[in-house]
C-alpha positions as CSV (number, residue, x, y, z in Angstrom):
1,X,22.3,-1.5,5.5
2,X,20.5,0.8,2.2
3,X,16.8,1.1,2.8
4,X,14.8,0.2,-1.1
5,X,11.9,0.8,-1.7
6,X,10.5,-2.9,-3.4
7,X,7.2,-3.0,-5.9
8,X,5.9,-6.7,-5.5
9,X,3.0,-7.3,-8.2
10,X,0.6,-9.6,-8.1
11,X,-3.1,-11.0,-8.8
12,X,-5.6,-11.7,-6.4
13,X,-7.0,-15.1,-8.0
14,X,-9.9,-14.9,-5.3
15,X,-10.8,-11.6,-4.8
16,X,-10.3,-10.0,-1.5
17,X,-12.9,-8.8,1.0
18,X,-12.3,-4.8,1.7
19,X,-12.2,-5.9,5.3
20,X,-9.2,-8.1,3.8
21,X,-7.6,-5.4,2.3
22,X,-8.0,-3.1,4.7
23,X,-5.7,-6.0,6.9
24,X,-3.2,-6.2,4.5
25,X,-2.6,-2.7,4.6
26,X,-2.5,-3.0,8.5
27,X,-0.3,-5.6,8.5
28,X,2.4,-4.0,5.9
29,X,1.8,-0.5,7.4
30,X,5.3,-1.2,9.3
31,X,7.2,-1.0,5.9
32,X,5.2,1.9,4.2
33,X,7.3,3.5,1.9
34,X,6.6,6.9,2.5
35,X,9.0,7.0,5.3
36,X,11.7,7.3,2.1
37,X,12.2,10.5,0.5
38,X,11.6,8.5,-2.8
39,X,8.2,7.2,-1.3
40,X,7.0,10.4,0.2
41,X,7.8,12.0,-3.7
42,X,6.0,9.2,-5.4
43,X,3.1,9.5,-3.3
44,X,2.9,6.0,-2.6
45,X,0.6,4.1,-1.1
46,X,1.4,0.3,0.5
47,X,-1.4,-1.2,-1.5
48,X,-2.6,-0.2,-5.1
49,X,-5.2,-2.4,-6.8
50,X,-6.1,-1.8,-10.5
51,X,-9.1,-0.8,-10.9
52,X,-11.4,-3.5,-13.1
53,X,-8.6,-5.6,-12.8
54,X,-7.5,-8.3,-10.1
55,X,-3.9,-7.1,-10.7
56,X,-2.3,-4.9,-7.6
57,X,0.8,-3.7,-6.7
58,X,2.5,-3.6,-2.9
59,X,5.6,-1.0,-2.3
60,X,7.4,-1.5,0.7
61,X,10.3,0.0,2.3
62,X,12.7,-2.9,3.1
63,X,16.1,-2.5,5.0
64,X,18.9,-5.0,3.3
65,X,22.2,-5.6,2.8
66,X,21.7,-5.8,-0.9
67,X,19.0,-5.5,-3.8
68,X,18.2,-9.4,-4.0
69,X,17.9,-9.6,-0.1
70,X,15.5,-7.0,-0.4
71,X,13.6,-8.9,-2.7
72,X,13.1,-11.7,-0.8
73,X,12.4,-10.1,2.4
74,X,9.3,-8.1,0.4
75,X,7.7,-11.4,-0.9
76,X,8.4,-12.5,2.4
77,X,6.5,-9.8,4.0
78,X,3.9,-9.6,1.8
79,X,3.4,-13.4,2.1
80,X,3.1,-12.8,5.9
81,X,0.9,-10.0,5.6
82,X,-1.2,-11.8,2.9
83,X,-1.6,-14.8,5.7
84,X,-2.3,-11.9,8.5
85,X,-5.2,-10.7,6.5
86,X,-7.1,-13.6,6.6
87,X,-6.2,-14.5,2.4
88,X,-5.7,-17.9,1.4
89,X,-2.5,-19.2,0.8
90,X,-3.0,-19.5,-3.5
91,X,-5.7,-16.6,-3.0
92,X,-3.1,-14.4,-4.6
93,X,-0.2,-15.0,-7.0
94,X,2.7,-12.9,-6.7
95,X,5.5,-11.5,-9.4
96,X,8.8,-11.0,-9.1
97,X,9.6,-8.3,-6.6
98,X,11.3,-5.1,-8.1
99,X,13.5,-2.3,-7.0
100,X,11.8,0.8,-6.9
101,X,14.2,2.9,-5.5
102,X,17.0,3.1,-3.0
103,X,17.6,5.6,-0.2
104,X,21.1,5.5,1.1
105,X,20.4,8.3,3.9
């Protein structure tokens, strides 16, 4: 298994409550990416909303047995986590998930 690091973008098309973002944080905090060495050098935070802007961005460290598995198990999570936090189902539109990095460690 290679641990990535994924960067799922998306748009919040109802905006979220801080109480709901503050639960979509808790509810990713499992895969934060600063438990990689590429994480922990970016500085990265799970959650990173844009600021005037409904765009955000979600990095997550994923464990997968290849770069499109880790794709789909971030939209996965984040769809989870997005459900968790109390969002709507359609509250949020998500982008293709992409490969940040990659820690083979």
């Amino acid at each position: 298994m290679t641990t990535y690091v994924v960067t799922v973008p998306g748009t919040f098309l109802e905006a979220p409550t801080e109480q709901t973002r503050e639960a979509l944080v808790r509810a990713l905090r499992s895969a934060d990416p600063r438990g990689t060495d590429f994480g922990e050098a970016e500085n990265l935070d799970i959650l990173t909303v844009y600021e005037g802007s409904p765009a955000f961005s979600l990095h997550l460290e994923v464990e997968a047995e290849s770069a499109p598995a880790a794709q789909d198990s971030a939209r996965e999570l984040v769809t989870d986590a997005l459900r968790t936090a109390g969002h709507p189902e359609g509250a949020a539109a998500l982008g293709v998930p992409v490969i940040t990095g990659i820690d083979t460690d």
